[in-house]
C-alpha positions as CSV (number, residue, x, y, z in Angstrom):
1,X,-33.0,-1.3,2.0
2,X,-36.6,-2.2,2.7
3,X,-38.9,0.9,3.2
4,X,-40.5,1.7,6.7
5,X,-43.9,2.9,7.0
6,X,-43.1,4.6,10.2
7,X,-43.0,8.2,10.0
8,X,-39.2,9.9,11.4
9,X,-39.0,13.5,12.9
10,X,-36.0,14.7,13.2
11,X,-35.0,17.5,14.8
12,X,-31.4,18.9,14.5
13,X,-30.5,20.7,18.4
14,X,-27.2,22.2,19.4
15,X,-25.5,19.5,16.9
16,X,-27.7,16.9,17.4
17,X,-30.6,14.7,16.7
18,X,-33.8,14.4,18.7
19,X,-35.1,11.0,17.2
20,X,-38.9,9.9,17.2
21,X,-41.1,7.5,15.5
22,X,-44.5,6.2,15.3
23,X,-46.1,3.1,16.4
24,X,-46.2,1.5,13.4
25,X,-45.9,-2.7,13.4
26,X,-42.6,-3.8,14.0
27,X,-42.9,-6.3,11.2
28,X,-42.6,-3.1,9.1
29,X,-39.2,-2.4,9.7
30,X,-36.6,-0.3,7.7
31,X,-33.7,-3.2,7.7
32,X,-29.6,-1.6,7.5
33,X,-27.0,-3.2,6.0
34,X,-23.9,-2.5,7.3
35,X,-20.9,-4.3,5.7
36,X,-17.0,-4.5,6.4
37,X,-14.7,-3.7,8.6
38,X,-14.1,-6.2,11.3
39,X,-12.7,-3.2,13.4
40,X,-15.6,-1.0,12.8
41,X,-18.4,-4.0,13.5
42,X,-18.2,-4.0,17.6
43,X,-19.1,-0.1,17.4
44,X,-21.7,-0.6,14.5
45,X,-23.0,-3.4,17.1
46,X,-23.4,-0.8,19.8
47,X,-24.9,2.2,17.5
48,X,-27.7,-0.7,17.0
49,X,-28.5,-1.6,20.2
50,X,-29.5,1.9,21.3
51,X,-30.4,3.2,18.2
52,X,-33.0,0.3,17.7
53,X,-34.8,1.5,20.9
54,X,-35.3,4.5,19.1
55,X,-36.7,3.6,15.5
56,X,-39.0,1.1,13.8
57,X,-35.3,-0.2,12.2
58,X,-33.3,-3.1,12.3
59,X,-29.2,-3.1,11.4
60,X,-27.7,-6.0,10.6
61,X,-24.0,-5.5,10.7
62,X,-21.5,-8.0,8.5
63,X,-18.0,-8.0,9.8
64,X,-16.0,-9.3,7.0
65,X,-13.4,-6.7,6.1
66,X,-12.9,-3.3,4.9
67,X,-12.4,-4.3,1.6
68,X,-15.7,-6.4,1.6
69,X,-17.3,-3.0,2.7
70,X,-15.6,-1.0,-0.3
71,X,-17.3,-3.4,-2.5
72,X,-20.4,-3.7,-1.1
73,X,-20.7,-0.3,-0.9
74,X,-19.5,0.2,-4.6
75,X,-22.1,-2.8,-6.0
76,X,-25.0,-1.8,-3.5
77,X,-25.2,-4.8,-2.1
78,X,-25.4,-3.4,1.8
79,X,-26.3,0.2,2.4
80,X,-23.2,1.1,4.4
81,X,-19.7,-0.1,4.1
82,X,-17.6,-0.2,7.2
83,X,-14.2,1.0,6.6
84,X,-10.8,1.4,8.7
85,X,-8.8,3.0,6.0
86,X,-8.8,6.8,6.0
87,X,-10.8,9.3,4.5
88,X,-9.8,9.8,0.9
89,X,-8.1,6.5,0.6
90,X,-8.3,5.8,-3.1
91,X,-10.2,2.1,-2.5
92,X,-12.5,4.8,-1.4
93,X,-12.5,6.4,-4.8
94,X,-16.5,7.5,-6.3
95,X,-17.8,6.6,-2.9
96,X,-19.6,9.1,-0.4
97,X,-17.6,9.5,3.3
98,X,-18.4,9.9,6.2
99,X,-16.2,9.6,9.7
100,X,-17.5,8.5,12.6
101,X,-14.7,8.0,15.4
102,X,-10.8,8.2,15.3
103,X,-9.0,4.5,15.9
104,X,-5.6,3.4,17.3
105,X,-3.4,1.4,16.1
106,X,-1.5,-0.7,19.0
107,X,1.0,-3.4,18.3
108,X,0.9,-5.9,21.0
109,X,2.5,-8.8,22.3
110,X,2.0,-12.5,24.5
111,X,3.5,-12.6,27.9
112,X,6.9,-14.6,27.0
113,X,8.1,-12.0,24.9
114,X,10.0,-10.3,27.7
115,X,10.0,-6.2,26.4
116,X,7.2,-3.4,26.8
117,X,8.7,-1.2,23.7
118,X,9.8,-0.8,20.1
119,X,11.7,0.9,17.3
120,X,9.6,1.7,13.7
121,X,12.9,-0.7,12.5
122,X,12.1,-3.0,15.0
123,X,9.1,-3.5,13.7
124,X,9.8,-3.7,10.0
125,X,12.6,-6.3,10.9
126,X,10.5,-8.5,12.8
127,X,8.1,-8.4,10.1
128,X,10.6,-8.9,7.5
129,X,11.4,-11.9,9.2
130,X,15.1,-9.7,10.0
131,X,14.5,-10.1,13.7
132,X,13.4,-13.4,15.0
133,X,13.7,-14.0,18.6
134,X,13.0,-11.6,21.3
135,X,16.8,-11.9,23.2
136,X,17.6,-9.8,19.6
137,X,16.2,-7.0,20.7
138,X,16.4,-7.4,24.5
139,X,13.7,-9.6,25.6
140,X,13.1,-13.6,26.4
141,X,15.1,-16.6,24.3
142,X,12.5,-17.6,22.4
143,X,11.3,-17.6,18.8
144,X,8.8,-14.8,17.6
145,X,5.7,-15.9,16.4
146,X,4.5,-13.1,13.3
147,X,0.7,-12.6,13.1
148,X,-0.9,-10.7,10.0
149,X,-4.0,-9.7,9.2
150,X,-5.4,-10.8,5.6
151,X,-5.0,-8.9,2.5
152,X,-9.0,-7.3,2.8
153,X,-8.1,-6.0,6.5
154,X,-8.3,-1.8,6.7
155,X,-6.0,-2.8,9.8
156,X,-3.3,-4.4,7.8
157,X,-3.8,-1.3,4.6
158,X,-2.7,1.2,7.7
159,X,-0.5,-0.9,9.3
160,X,1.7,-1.4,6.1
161,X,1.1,2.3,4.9
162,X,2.5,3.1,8.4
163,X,5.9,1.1,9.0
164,X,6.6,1.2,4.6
165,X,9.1,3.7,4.1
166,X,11.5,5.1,1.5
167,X,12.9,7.6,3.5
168,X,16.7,6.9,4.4
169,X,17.1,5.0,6.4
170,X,13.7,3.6,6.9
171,X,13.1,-0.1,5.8
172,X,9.8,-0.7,3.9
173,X,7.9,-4.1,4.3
174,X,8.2,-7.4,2.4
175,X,5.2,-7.7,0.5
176,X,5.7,-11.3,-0.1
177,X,6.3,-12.2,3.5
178,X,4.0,-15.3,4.8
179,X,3.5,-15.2,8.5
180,X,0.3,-16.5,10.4
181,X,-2.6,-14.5,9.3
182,X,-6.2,-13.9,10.5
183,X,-9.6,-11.5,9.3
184,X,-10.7,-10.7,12.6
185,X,-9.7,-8.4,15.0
186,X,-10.7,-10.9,17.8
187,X,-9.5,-13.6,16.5
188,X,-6.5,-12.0,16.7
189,X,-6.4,-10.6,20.1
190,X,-7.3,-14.0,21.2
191,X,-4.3,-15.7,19.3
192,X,-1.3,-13.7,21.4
193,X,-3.4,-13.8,25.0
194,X,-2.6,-18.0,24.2
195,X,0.9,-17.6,22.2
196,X,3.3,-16.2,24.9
197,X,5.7,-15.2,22.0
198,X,3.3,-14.0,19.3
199,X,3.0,-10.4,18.3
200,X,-0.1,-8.6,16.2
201,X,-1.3,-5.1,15.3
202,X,-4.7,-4.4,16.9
203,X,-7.2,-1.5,17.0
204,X,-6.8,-0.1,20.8
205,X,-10.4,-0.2,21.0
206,X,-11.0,-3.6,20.3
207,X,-9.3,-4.3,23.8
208,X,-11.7,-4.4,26.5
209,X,-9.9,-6.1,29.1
210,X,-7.0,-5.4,31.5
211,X,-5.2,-8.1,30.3
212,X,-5.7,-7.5,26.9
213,X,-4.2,-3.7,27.5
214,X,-1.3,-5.1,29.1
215,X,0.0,-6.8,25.8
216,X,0.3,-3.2,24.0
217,X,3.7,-2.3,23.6
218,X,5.0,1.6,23.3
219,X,6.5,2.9,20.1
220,X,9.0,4.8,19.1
221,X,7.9,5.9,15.3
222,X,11.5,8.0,14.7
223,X,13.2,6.8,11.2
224,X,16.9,7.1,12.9
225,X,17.6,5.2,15.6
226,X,18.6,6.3,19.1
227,X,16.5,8.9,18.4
228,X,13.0,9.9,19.7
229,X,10.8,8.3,22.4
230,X,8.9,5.5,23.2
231,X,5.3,6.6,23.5
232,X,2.4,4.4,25.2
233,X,-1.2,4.7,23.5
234,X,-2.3,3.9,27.4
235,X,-1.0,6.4,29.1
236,X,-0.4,9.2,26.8
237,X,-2.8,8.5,23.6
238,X,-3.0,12.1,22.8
239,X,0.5,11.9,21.3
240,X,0.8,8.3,20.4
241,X,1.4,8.1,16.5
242,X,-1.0,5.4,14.9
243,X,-4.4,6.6,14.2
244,X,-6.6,6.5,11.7
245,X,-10.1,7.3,10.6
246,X,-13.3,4.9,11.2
247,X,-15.6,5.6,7.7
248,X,-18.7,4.8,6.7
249,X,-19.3,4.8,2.8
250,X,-22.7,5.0,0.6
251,X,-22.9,4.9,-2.8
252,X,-24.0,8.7,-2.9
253,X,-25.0,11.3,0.0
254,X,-27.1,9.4,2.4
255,X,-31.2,9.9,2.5
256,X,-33.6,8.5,3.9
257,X,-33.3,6.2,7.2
258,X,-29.5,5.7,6.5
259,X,-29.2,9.1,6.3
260,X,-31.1,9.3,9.6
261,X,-28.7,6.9,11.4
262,X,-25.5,8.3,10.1
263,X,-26.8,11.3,11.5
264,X,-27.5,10.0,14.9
265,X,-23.9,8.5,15.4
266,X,-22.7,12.2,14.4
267,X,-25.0,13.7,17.5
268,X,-23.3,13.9,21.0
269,X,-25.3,10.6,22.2
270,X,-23.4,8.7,19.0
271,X,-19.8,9.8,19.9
272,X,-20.6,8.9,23.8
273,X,-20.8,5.6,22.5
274,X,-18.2,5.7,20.5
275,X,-15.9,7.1,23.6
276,X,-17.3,4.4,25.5
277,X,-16.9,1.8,23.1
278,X,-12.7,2.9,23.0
279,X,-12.3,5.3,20.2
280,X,-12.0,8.9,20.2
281,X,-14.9,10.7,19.3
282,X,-14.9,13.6,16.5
């Protein structure tokens, strides 16, 4: 991190920050790194824009993976890893946490695929490559297209620790299956809105538009079938299963500007954004 000559005053109110600096050059900027998650990188885009106003700082955000933001974390190489695995994960292991917003976890689907819900079994069978065409399990004739994340994606580490099971008479996931696979969250989202019988595992708050909300599918995360209900992250997200923690990770307890900005996301103004971004706040 390159040292700013601008002086910071922080003042901590009512749990929060009142932020000022000085008017020194903006060529002497305090430049952020902020490595990882590709799930965490459209919020970490949004902290900057504002919190540049503020401070004699620059944050240059890396969207590459959670895993990339363990490790660059772990070797110093950025300042923050970005992480969508949750708090206390052992990747996390000798690093310094912090959460910033809860996530959701939404499975969604392209227009062909003819069904608005689905079983925990339903979903390990499609993955397993068990269940292949949507008439299986009520919906259109046609084949299912299978899209994963890659091996470094927080959103695939949750997604597998979520449908993996060895309670009776849960399935757990093929480890060796080989389906269509992708490192970005949009990349993703913009592979089903143009594959009319793909289906993927998304963050909710990567979906901005109405159409891209209309592809998330209800779940129904009970291990026995017929049992339990089908519940919709859109309309009734306070009980919908999947979630998971957004984290930041430093090498040690944050100082300094980092320590500063962390601390800003924290403050009411921070989780505004992140509400308004599509996460829950803390």
């Amino acid at each position: 991190m390159i040292l700013a000559i601008a002086v910071v005053g922080i003042v901590c109110l009512a749990g929060g920050y009142l932020i000022g600096s000085s008017t020194s050059d903006k060529e002497d900027l305090t430049v952020i790194l902020a490595e990882g998650s590709t799930t965490v990188a459209p919020l970490m885009n949004k902290f900057a824009e504002t919190y540049e106003d503020y401070e004699n700082v620059r944050i240059e955000v890396v969207a590459n993976g959670s895993q990339n933001g363990v490790d660059a974390a772990n070797n110093g190489n950025a300042d923050i890893g970005m992480s969508s695995r949750n708090m206390g994960h052992s990747s996390h292991a000798g690093l310094y946490e912090t959460k910033i917003a809860t996530d959701t976890v939404v499975l969604i689907v392209g227009s062909n695929a003819g069904i608005t819900s689905l079983t925990k079994h339903q979903v390990i069978d499609i993955y397993n490559g068990v269940i292949t065409n949507w008439s299986q399990i009520g919906g259109k004739n046609a084949m299912i297209v299978v899209v994963d994340r890659d091996q470094g994606s927080g959103t695939r580490t949750y997604f597998e620790e979520s449908f993996a099971s060895t309670t009776s008479p849960a399935k757990a996931l093929n480890e060796t299956r080989s389906w269509t696979s992708m490192a970005a969250t949009g990349a993703v989202i913009s592979y089903v809105e143009n594959n009319p019988n793909a289906i993927a595992y998304v963050s909710l708050g990567s979906l901005t538009t109405s159409a891209e909300k209309n592809m998330v599918l209800s779940l129904n995360m009970d291990n026995t079938e017929g049992h339990g209900t089908a519940i919709s992250p859109i309309t009734d997200l306070p009980t919908y299963p999947l979630k998971r923690d957004l984290v930041l990770l430093t090498r040690s307890m944050p100082t300094g500007q980092v320590a500063v900005f962390i601390g800003w996301m924290l403050s009411p103004e921070g989780q505004k954004i992140a509400e308004e971004v599509g996460f829950l706040p803390l």
